[in-house]
C-alpha positions, -999 to +999 in steps of 0.1 A: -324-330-533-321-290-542-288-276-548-274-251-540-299-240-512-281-209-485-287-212-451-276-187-426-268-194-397-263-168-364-236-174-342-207-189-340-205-208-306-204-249-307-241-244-317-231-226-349-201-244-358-221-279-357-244-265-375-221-254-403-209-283-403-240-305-406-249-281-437-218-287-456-227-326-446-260-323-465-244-296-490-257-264-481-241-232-486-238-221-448-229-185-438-222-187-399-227-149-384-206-141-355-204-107-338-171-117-318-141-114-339-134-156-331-154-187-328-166-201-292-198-185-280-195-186-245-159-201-245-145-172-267-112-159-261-120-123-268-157-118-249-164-149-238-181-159-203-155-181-185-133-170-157-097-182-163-096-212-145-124-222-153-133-266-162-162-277-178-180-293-152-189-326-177-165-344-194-147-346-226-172-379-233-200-351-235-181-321-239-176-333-279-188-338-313-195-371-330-172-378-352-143-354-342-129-371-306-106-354-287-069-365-294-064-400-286-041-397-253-071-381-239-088-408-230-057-426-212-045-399-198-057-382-159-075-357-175-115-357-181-128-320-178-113-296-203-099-258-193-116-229-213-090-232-235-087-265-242-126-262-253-116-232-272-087-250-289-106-286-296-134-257-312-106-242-331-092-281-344-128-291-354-132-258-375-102-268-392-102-302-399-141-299-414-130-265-433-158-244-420-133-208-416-145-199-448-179-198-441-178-176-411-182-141-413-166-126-379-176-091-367-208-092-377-238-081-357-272-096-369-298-066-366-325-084-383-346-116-395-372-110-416-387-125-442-394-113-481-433-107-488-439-130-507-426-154-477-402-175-496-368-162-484-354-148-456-335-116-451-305-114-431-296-078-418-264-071-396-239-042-393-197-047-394-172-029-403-146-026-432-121-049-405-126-064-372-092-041-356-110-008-370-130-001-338-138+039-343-152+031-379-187+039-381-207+001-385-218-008-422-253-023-425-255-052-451-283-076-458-280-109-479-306-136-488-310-170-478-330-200-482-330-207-449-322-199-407-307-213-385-306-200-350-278-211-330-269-180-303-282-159-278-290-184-249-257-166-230-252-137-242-270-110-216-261-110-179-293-106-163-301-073-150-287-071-109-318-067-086-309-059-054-326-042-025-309-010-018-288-016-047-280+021-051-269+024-012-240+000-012-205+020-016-186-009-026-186-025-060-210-046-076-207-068-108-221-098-123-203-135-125-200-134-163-172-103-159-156-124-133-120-136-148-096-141-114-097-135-078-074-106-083-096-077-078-108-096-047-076-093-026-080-089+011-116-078+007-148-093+020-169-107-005-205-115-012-216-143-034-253-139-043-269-172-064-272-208-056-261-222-091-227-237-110-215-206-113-224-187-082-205-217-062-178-222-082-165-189-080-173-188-043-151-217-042-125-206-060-124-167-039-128-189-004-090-208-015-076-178-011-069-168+028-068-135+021-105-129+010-140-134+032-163-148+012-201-150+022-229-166-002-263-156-004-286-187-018-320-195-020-320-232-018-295-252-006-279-273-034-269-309-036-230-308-048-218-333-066-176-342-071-173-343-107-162-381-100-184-407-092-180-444-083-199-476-086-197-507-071-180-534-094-178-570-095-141-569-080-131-549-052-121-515-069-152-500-078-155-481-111-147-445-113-163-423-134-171-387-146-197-371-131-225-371-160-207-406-176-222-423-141-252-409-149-261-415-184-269-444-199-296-459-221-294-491-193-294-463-169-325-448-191-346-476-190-341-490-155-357-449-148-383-455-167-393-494-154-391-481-118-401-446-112-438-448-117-445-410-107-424-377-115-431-372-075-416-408-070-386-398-086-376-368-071-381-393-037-360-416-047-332-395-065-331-371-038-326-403-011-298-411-036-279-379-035-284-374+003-261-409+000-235-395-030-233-363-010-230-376+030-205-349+033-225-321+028-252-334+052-234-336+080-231-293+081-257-274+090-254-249+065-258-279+032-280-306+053-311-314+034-340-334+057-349-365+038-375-377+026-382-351+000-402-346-029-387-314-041-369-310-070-331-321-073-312-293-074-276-302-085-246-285-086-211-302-098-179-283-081-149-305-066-143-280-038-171-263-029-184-287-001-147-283+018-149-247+015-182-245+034-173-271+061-138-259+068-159-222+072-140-207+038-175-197+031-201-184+052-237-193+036-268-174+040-301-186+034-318-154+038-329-128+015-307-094+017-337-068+036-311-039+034-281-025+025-266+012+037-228+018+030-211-013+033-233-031+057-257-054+042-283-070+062-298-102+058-335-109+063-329-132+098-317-102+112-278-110+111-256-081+091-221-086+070-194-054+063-194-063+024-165-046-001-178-060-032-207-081-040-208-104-069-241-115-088-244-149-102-281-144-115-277-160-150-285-147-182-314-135-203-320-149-232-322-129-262-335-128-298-335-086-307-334-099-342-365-112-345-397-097-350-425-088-326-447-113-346-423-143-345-415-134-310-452-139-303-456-168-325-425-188-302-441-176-269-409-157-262-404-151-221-367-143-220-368-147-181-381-181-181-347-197-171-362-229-181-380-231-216-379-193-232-390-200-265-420-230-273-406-254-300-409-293-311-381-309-294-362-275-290-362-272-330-393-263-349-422-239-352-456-248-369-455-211-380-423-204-390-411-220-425-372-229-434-361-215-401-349-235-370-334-238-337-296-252-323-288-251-286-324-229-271-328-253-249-311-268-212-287-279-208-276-273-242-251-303-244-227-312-273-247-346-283-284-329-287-270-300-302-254-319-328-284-342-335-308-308-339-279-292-367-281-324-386-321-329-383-322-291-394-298-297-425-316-329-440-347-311-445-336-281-451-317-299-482-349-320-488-329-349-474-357-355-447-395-346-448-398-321-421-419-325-391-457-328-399-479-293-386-494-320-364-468-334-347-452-295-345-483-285-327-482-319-305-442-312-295-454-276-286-486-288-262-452-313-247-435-285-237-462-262-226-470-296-200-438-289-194-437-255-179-474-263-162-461-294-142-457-289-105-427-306-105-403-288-119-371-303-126-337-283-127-336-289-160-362-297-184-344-313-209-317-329-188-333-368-199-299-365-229-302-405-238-339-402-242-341-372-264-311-377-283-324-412-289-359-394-304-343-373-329-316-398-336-347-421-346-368-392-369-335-385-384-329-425-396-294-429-375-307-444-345-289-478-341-309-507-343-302-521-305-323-556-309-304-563-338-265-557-326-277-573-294-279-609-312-250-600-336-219-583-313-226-583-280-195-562-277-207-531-296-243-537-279-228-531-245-206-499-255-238-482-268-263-499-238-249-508-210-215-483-210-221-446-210-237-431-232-214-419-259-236-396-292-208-417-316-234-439-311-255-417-336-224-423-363-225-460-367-255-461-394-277-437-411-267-408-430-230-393-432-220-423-407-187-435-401-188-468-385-151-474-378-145-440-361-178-446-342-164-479-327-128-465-320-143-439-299-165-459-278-141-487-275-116-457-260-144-451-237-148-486-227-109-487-218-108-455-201-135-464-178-145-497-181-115-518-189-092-493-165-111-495-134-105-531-134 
């Protein structure tokens, strides 16, 4: 191993921080670059994108880092889905207790990526100022040089642009879901909801609780919503209750998928005849009945009160383009009209990179409106093209687990730990993902299979448990990390930087949450 090698990293969002943290692991000399003046990303306190009531929608199981649980009580406690601010704190406790502070430099905004001639370093360009609280200083440009990049922000950082017919025509008020904070401004007016995803019903959700304000919702495709509780059938007669995404994955789970969907098209049959079961509710209204069979792709959305709030006619839903708007009457394209006061736009984001050359832009086949894959990488991480430089959290979803694994794959070759990906089997991850985007069956998420590629790294990256063996020696462990959820301490209990006793504490607390509890 080199010494001694720097490795910049830009932004400071759980991407970033994991990432810092993996480099310190395989001692690098990190710089994390954060334009906010605190950590967080999305969840940060001064400009993040969370409304204030917001709750993850997945739990703290997946909501976390490998080897820094959430405090013990946690798991016997009620709660599973953190606020904004208990992410933002568990964030803040993680930066602490692995020392990273230090290595962050806040208030700065990276203008620039480049690489020196002769191709051996990279350049690091951003603008700050003399202190974060001096706002009307003019910016200072700096540059530094590193060994290496890491890019870990920018999936969340753009609203998308608002497109709306007649856009210009509507006297009300318009804005976007990520400046959405409480339903304050939304007192006794009517509102319109347009978008179909986590967000856009959520929010509609939470307006429609209030009596005071009409909420209508414009989607495209009617979603299945899922409680962000689940049961099972047991072998007494409480069945087992579980998180949302803990019900769903599991590397038993993983395999019985693999053994018994023999098509993509077979799969999206038999999932979606599934859900229509988890979520009878919402078929019996009209406005959130999906006819079954069908081969389309799952569409899943995870909200607790959403489905009541479109029964109990809290929210009106419209599955019909907007053809016109003029004042405050906006018309739909089935003919039926709606007085609107303010409509809100949960289109998403666009994902952006203005840091980065026209070249390597090119060279990742950057499409910052392609929702699903916007930049071409092995496994979400490396270019064939693009030397010391790599990828945390361009990917979705971008959970906790995978993120984690890509910082630490990153960290051992960047500090020679690790060979690095061969050109070849760059090239081949790259012609994966472009089979990807060309499939006619396109699923919500592309990389939403979190045992399986989690699993892949785990195994390049040499901490990848070896299943057959703990099978035959504890059957105990074998079953916390198969047959139990899927848990990415998993990924601590060998390898490099492992700790085998914290790994085992934390999937034993999952085992008597869930497991031992339900019982």
């Amino acid at each position: 191993m080199l010494g001694n090698k720097t490795v910049a990293i830009i932004g400071g969002g759980p991407s970033g921080l994991v990432s810092c943290k993996s480099a310190l692991e395989s001692r690098l000399i990190p710089t994390v670059f954060e334009k906010n003046s605190d950590i967080g990303g999305v969840w940060s306190l001064s400009n993040g994108k969370v409304w204030d009531s917001l709750k993850t929608n997945l739990s703290v199981n997946t909501m976390m880092f490998s080897d820094y649980p959430w405090e013990s009580d946690w798991y016997y406690g009620s709660g599973d889905f953190p606020t904004h601010l208990e992410m933002t704190a568990y964030l803040e406790r993680y930066v602490e207790h692995f020392k990273l502070k230090g290595h962050i430099k806040f208030g700065c905004n990276v203008t620039s990526v480049h690489q020196e001639s002769n191709g051996l370093k990279w350049i690091v360009e951003y603008s700050t100022t003399s202190t974060i609280a001096e706002k009307n200083r003019e910016p200072v440009t700096q540059k530094q040089t590193f060994d290496c990049i890491i890019v870990a922000g920018g999936m969340f950082q753009k609203q998308r642009s608002i497109e709306l017919v007649d856009k210009e025509k509507f006297t009300g008020e318009i804005t976007s879901s990520g400046d959405y904070r409480n339903q304050t401004a939304f007192l006794g007016k009517s509102v319109l909801v347009v978008g179909d995803c986590n967000s856009g019903c959520e929010i509609a959700a939470e307006l429609a609780e209030n009596t005071v304000i009409k909420v209508t919702q414009v989607i495209k495709k009617i979603p299945w919503v899922l409680d962000k509780y689940l049961t099972k059938p047991s072998s007494n007669e409480n069945p087992l209750v579980f998180p949302v995404e803990v019900a769903f994955f599991s590397r038993e789970g993983s395999d019985f998928a693999k053994k018994n969907f023999k098509s993509e098209q077979q799969s999206f049959i038999d999932m979606n005849e599934w859900l229509s079961n988890v979520c009878s509710k919402q078929q019996t209204h009209k406005s959130l009945h999906k006819p079954m069979p069908s081969d389309v792709t799952p569409f899943i959305v995870i909200s607790q009160n959403y489905t009541d709030c479109v029964i109990n006619e809290k929210i009106t839903v419209v599955q019909h383009p907007i053809a016109k708007i003029q004042g405050k009457t906006v018309e739909f394209a089935n003919g039926e009209s709606r007085e609107i006061d303010h409509i809100l736009c949960a289109n998403g984001y666009s994902y952006e990179l203005p840091y980065l050359s026209e070249e390597i832009l090119k060279d990742l086949d950057y499409n910052p409106n392609n929702k699903k894959i916007p930049i071409i990488l092995h496994k979400s991480t490396f270019h064939p093209t693009l030397q010391n430089i790599g990828f945390v959290g361009w990917f979705l979803p971008a959970m906790f687990p995978i993120i984690e694994l890509q910082a630490r794959w990153l960290s051992l070759v960047f500090s020679e730990n690790l060979e690095p990906p061969t050109k070849e089997q760059i090239v081949e991850g790259l012609k994966e993902e472009r089979a990807i985007l060309a499939s006619p069956f396109q699923k919500q998420y592309p990389h939403v299979e979190m045992v399986d590629m989690g699993d892949e790294i785990a195994t390049i990256i040499g901490v990848m448990p070896d299943l057959e063996k703990i099978k035959s020696e504890d059957p105990h462990l074998y079953k916390l990390i198969y047959n139990n959820a899927f848990s990415t301490s998993s990924y601590r209990l060998t390898g490099p930087h492992s700790n085998q006793q914290l790994a085992k504490s934390i999937l034993n607390n999952i085992n008597n949450k869930y497991y031992c509890k339900n019982k």
